[in-house]
DOKENU-870223 format. One record per residue (C-alpha): y, x, z; residue number from 0. Coordinates in nm, 4 decimals. Example, Ala and Ser with C-alpha at 12.3 -4.5 7.8 and 13.67 -1.06 7.14 Angstrom:
# residues 2
<rec c2="-0.4500" c1="1.2300" c3="0.7800" num="0"/>
<rec c2="-0.1060" c1="1.3670" c3="0.7140" num="1"/>
# end
This chain:
# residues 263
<rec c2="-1.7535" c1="-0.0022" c3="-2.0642" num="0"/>
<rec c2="-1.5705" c1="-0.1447" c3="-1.7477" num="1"/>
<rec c2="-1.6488" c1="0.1225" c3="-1.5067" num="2"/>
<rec c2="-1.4726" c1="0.4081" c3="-1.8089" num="3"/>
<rec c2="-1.1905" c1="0.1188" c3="-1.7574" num="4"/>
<rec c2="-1.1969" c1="0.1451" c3="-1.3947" num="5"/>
<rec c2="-1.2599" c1="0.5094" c3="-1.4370" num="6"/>
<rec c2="-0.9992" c1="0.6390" c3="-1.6615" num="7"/>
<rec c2="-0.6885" c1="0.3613" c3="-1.4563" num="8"/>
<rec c2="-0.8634" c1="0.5190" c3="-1.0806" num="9"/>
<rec c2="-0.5369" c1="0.7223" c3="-0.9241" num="10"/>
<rec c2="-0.8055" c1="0.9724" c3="-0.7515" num="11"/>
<rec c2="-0.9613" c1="1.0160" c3="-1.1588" num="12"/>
<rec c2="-0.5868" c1="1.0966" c3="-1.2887" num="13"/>
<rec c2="-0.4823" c1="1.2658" c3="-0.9396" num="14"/>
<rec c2="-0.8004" c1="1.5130" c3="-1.0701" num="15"/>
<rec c2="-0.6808" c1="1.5654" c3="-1.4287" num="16"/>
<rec c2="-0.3379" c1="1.6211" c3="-1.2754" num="17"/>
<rec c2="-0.4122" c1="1.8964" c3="-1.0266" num="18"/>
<rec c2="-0.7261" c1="2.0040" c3="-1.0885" num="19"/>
<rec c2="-1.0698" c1="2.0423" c3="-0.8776" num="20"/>
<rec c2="-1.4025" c1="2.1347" c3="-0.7965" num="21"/>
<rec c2="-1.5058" c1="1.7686" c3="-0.6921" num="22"/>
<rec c2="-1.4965" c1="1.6574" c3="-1.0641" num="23"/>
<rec c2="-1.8228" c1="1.9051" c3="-1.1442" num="24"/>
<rec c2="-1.9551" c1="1.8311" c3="-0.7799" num="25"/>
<rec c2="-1.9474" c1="1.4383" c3="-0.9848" num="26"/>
<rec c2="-2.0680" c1="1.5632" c3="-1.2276" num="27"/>
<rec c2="-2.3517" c1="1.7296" c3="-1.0375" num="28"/>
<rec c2="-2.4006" c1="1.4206" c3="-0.8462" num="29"/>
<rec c2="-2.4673" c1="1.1966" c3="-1.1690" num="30"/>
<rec c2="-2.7075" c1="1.4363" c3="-1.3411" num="31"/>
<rec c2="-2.9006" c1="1.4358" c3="-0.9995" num="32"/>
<rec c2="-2.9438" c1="1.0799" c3="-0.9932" num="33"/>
<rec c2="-3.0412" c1="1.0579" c3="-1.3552" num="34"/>
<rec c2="-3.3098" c1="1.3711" c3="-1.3318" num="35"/>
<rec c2="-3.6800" c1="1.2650" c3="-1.2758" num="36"/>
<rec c2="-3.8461" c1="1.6467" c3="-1.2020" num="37"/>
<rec c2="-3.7797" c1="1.8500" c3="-0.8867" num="38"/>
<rec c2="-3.7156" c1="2.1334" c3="-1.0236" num="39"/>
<rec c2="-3.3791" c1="1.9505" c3="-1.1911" num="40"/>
<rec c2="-3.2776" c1="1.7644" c3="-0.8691" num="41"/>
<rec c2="-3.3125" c1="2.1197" c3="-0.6687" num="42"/>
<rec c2="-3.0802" c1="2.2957" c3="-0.9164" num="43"/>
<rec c2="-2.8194" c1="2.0560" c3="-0.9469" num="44"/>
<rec c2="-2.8019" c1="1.9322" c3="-0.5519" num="45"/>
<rec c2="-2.7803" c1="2.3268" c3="-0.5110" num="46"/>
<rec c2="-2.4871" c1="2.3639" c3="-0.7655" num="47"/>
<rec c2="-2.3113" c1="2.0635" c3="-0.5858" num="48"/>
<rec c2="-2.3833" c1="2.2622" c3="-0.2156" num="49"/>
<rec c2="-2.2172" c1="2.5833" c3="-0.3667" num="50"/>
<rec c2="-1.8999" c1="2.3960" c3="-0.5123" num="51"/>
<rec c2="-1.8639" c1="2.1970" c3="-0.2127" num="52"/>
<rec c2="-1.9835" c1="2.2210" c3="0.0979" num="53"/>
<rec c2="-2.0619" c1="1.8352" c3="0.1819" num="54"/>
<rec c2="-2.3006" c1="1.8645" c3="-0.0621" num="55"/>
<rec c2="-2.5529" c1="1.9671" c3="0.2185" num="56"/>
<rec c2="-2.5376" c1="1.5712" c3="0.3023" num="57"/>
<rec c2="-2.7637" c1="1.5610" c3="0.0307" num="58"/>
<rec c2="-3.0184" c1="1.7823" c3="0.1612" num="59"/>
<rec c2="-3.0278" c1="1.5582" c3="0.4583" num="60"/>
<rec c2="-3.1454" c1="1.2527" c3="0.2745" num="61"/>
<rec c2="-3.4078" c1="1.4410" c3="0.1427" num="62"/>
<rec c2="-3.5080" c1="1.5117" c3="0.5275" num="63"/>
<rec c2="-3.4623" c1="1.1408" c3="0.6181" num="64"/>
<rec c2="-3.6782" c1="1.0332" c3="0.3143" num="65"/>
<rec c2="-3.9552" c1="1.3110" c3="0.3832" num="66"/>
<rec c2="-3.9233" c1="1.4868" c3="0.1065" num="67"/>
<rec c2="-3.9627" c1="1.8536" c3="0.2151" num="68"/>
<rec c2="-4.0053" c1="2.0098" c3="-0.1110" num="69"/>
<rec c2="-3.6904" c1="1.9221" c3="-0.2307" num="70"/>
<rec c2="-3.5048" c1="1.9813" c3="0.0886" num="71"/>
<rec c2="-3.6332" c1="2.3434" c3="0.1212" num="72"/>
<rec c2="-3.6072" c1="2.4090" c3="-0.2449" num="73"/>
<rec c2="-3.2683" c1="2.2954" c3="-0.2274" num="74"/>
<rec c2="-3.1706" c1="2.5102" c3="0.0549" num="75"/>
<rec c2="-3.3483" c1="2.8334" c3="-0.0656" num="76"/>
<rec c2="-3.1806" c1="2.7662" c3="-0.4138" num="77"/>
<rec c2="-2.8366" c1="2.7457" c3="-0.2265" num="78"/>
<rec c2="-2.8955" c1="3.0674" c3="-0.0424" num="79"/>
<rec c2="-3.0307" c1="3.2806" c3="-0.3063" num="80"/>
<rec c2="-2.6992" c1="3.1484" c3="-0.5275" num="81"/>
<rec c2="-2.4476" c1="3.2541" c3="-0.2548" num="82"/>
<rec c2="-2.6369" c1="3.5664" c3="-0.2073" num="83"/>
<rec c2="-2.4468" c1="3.7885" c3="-0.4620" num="84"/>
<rec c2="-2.1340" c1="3.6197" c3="-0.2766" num="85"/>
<rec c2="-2.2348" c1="3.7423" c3="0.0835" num="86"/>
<rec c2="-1.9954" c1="3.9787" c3="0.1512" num="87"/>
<rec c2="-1.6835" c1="3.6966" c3="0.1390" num="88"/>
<rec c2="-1.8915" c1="3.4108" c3="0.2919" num="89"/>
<rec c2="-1.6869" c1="3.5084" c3="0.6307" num="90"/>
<rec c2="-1.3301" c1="3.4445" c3="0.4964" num="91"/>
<rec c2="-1.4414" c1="3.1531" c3="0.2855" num="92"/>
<rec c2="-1.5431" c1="2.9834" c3="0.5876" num="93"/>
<rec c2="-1.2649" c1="3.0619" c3="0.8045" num="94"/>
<rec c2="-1.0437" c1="2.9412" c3="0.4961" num="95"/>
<rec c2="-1.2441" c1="2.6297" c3="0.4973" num="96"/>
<rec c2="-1.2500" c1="2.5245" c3="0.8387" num="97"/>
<rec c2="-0.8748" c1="2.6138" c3="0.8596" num="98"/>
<rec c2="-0.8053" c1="2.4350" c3="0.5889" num="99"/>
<rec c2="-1.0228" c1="2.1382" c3="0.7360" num="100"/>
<rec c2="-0.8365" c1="2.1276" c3="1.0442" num="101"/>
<rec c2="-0.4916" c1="2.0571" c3="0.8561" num="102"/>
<rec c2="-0.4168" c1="1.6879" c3="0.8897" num="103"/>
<rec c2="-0.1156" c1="1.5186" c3="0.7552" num="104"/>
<rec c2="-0.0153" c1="1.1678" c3="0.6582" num="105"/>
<rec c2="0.0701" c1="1.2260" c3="0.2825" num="106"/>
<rec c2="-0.1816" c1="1.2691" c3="0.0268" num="107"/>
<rec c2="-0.5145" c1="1.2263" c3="0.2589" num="108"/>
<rec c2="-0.7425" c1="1.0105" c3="0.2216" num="109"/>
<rec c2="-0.9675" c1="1.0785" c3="0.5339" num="110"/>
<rec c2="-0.9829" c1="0.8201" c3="0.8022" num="111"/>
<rec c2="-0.8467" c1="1.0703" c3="1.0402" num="112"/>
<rec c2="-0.5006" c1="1.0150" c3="0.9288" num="113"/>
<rec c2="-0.4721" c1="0.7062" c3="1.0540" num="114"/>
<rec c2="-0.4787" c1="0.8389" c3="1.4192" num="115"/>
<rec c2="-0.1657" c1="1.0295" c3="1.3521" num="116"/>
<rec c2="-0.1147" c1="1.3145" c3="1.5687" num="117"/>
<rec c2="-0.3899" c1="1.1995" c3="1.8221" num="118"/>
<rec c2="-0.5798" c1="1.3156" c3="1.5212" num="119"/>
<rec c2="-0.4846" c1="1.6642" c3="1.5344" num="120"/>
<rec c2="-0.6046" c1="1.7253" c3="1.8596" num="121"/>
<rec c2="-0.9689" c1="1.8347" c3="2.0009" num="122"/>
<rec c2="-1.0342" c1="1.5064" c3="2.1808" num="123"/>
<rec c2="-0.9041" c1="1.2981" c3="1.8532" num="124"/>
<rec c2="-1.1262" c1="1.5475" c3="1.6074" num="125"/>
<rec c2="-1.4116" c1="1.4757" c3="1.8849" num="126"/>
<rec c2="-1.3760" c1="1.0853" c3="1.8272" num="127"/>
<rec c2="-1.3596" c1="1.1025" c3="1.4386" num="128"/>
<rec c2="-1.6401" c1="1.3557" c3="1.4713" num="129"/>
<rec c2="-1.8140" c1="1.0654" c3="1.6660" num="130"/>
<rec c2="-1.7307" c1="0.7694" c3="1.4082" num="131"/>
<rec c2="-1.7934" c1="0.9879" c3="1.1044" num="132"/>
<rec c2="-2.1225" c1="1.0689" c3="1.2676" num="133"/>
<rec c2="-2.1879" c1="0.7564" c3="1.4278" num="134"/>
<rec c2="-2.1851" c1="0.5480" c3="1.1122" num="135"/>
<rec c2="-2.3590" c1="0.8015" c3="0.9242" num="136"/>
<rec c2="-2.6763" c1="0.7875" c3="1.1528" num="137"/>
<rec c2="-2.6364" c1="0.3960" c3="1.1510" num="138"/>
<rec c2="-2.7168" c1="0.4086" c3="0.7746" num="139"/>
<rec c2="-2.9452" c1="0.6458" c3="0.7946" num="140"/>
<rec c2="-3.1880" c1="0.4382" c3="1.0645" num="141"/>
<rec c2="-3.0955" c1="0.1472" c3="0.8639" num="142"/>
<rec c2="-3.1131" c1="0.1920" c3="0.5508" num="143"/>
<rec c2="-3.4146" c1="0.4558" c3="0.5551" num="144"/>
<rec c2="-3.6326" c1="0.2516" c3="0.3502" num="145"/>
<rec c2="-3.4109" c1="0.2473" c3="0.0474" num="146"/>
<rec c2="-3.4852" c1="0.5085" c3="-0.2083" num="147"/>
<rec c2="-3.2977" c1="0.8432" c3="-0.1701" num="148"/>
<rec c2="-3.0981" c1="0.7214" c3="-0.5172" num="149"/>
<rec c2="-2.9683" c1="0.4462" c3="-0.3774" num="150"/>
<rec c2="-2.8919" c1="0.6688" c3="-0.0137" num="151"/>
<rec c2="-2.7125" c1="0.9215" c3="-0.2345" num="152"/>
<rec c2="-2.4669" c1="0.5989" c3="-0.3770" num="153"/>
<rec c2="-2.4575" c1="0.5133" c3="-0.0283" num="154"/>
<rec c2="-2.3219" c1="0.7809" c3="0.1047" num="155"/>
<rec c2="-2.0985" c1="0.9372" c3="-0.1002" num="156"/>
<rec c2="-1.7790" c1="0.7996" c3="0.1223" num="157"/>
<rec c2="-1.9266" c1="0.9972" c3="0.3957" num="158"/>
<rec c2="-1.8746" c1="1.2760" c3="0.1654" num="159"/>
<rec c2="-1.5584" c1="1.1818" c3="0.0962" num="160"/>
<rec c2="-1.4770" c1="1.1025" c3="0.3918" num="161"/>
<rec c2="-1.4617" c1="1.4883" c3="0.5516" num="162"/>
<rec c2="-1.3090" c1="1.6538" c3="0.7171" num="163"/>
<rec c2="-0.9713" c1="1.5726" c3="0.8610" num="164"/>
<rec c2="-0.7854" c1="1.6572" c3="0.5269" num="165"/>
<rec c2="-0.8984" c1="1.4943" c3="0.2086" num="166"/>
<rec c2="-0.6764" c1="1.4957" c3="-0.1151" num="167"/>
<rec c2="-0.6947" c1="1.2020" c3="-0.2875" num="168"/>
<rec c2="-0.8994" c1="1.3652" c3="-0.5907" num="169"/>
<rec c2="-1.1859" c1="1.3204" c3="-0.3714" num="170"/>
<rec c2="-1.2225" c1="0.9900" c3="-0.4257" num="171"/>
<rec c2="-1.3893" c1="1.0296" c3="-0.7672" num="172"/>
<rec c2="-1.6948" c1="1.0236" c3="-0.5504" num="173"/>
<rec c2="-1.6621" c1="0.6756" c3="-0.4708" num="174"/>
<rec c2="-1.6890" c1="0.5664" c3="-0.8590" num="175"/>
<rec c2="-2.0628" c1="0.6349" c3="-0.8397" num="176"/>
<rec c2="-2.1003" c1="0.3978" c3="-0.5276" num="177"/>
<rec c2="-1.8483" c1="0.1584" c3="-0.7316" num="178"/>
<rec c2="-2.1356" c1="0.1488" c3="-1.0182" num="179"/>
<rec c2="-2.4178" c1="0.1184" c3="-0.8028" num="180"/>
<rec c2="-2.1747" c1="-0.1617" c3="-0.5836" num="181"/>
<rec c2="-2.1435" c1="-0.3759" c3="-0.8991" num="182"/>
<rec c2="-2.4940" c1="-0.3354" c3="-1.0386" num="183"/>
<rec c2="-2.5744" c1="-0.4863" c3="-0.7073" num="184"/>
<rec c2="-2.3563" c1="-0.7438" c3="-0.7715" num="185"/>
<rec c2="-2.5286" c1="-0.8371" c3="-1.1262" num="186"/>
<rec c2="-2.8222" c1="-0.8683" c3="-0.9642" num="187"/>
<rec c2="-2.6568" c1="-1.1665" c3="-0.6911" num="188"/>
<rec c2="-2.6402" c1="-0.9029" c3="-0.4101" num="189"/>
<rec c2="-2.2968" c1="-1.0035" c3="-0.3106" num="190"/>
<rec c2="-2.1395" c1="-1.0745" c3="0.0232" num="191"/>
<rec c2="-1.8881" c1="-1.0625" c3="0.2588" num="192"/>
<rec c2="-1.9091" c1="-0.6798" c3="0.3439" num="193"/>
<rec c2="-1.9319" c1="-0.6543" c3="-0.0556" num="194"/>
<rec c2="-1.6018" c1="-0.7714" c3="-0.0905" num="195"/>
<rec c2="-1.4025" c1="-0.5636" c3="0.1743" num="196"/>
<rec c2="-1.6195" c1="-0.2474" c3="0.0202" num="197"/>
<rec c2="-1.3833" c1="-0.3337" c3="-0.3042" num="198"/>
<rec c2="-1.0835" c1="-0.4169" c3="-0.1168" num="199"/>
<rec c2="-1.1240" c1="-0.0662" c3="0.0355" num="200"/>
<rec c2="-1.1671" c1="0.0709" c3="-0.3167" num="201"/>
<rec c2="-0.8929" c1="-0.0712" c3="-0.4434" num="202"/>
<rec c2="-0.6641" c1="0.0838" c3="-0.1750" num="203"/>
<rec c2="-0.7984" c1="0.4321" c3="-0.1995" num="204"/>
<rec c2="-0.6959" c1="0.3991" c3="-0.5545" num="205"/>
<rec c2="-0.3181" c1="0.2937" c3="-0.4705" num="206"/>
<rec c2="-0.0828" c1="0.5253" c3="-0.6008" num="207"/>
<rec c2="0.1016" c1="0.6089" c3="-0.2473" num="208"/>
<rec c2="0.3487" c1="0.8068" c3="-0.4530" num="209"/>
<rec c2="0.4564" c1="0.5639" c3="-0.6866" num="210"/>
<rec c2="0.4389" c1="0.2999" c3="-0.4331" num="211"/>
<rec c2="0.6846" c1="0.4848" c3="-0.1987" num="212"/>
<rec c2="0.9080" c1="0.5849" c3="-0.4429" num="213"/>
<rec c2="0.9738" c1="0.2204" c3="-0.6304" num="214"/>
<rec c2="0.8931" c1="-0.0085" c3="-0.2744" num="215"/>
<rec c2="1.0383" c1="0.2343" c3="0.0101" num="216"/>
<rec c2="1.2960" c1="-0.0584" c3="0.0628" num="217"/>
<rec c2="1.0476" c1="-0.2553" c3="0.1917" num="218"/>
<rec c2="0.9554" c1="-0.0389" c3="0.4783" num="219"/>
<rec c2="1.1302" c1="0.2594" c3="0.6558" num="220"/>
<rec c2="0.8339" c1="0.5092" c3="0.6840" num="221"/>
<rec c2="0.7289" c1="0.6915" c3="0.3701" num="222"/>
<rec c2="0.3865" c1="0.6866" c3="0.5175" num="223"/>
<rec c2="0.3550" c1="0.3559" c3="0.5383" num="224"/>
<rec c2="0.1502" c1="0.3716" c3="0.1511" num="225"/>
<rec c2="-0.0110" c1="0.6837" c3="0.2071" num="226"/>
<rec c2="-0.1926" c1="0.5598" c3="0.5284" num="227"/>
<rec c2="-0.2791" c1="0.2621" c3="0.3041" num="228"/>
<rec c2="-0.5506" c1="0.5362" c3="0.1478" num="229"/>
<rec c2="-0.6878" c1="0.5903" c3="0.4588" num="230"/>
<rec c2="-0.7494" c1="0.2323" c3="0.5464" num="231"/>
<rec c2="-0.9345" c1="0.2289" c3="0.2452" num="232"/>
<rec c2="-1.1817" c1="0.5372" c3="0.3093" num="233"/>
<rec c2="-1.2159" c1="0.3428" c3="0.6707" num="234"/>
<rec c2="-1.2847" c1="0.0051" c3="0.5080" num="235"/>
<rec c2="-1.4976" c1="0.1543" c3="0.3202" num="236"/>
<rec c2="-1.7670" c1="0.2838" c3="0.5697" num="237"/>
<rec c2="-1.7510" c1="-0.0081" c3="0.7959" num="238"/>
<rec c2="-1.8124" c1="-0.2137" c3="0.5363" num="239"/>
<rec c2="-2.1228" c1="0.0128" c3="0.4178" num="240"/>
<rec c2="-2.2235" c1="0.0386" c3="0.7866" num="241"/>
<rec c2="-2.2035" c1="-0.2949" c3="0.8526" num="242"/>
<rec c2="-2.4232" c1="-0.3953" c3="0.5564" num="243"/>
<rec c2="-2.6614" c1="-0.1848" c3="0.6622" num="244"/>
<rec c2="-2.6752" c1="-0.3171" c3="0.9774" num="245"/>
<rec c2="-2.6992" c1="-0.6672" c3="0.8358" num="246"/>
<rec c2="-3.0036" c1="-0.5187" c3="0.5904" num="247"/>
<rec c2="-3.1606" c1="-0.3970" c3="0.9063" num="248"/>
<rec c2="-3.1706" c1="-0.7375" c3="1.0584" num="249"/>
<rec c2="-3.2831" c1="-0.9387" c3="0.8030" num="250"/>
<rec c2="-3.5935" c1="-0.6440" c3="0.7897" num="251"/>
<rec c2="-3.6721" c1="-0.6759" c3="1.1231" num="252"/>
<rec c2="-3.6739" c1="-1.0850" c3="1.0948" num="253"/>
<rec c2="-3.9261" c1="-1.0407" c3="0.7599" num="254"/>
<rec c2="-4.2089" c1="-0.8555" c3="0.9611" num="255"/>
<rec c2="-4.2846" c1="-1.0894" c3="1.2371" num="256"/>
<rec c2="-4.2592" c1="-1.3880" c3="0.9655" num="257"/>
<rec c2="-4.4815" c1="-1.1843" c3="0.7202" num="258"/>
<rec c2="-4.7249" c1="-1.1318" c3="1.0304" num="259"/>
<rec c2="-4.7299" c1="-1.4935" c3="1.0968" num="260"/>
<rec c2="-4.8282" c1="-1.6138" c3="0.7601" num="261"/>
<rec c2="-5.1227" c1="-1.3402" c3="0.7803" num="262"/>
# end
């Protein structure tokens, strides 16, 4: 009942109702994935989620890092033989995309990338977030590689969100799943200090900028200064994921040699 609460009050939930987008069925997509226990099922729906978005394909790449080949090359043979019937526009759509990906402004993103301003908007600052979006990603991925490819999926969903340079905030339904999965955790006496910023940086992609600007812009003389707030979120967000991983890691590594001494 308290994550329909948090749910149905999230700004990126009612920014979705309001305008309107595919990432609400990629959600969908996403949920019925973790909840489907044959292959066939998990194949169709990651596939439906690659076709409707393209960051999708992050999935496919847990399946690599968890060995499990069937479903990564059932998934991608699904994908192509759906966009198949679409082949003749596949050029445009991607030149649409990646133009569209390389638009970065300061209102209404949520991508970390917006906090670099226009350094952002430049090759070398695309390079760097290119680097830290990639960077982090990998860290959870050697990290975290024992965990099952559910709980991989919850983890990295703000990766997902998290791309490319432009994100509108309706992309932040994604991070209600790893909300859920964050709190479960938390039921179970998971919690700690990288628990807590991973909320703090939910709560702030959730700020309603616009509102925020338009009832506090007294208090500061950029009408940025809220928007970038979502931004810090999305950013506070993977550290904090990163850095647990990297505290998971550690703790694994000091387990072995203790487990090898008792033997």
């Amino acid at each position: 009942m308290y994550m329909a609460g948090i749910t149905f009050l999230y700004y990126p939930f009612l920014f979705l109702i309001d305008r309107g987008n595919l990432d609400g069925l990629v959600l969908i997509c996403l949920a019925m994935l973790l909840i489907s226990r044959r292959a066939w099922q998990k194949i169709l729906w990651v596939s439906l989620a690659v076709c409707l978005k393209l960051y999708g394909l992050l999935v496919i790449a847990i399946f690599i890092r968890k060995r499990q080949w069937n479903l990564a090359i059932g998934t991608a043979l699904t994908t192509a033989l759906f966009l198949v019937p679409f082949h003749a526009l596949m050029v445009h759509f991607l030149h649409n995309l990646f133009a569209r990906g390389a638009i970065l402004t300061g209102t209404e993103n949520m991508s970390p990338a917006a906090i670099w301003g226009s350094f952002g908007k430049s090759f070398p600052g695309m390079i760097c977030y290119a680097l830290f979006w990639l960077g982090t990603l990998l860290i959870l991925f050697l990290y975290e590689g024992n965990r099952s490819s559910n709980d991989l999926l919850f983890m990295c969903l703000p990766w997902m969100a998290a791309l490319p340079l432009q994100v509108y905030p309706y992309t932040g339904v994604l991070l209600l799943l790893t909300c859920m999965w964050k709190l479960n955790d938390m039921q179970d006496g998971k919690s700690d200090a990288a628990n807590g910023f991973f909320f703090l940086g939910f709560i702030l992609v959730g700020l309603q900028a616009e509102a925020y600007t338009q009832y506090f812009h007294w208090v500061v003389r950029s009408h940025r200064f809220f928007y970038m707030l979502n931004s810090i979120g999305t950013t506070i967000i993977l550290i904090s994921i990163t850095v647990s991983a990297l505290q998971h890691g550690s703790r694994s590594r000091k387990c072995v040699p203790a487990a090898a001494a008792i033997v």
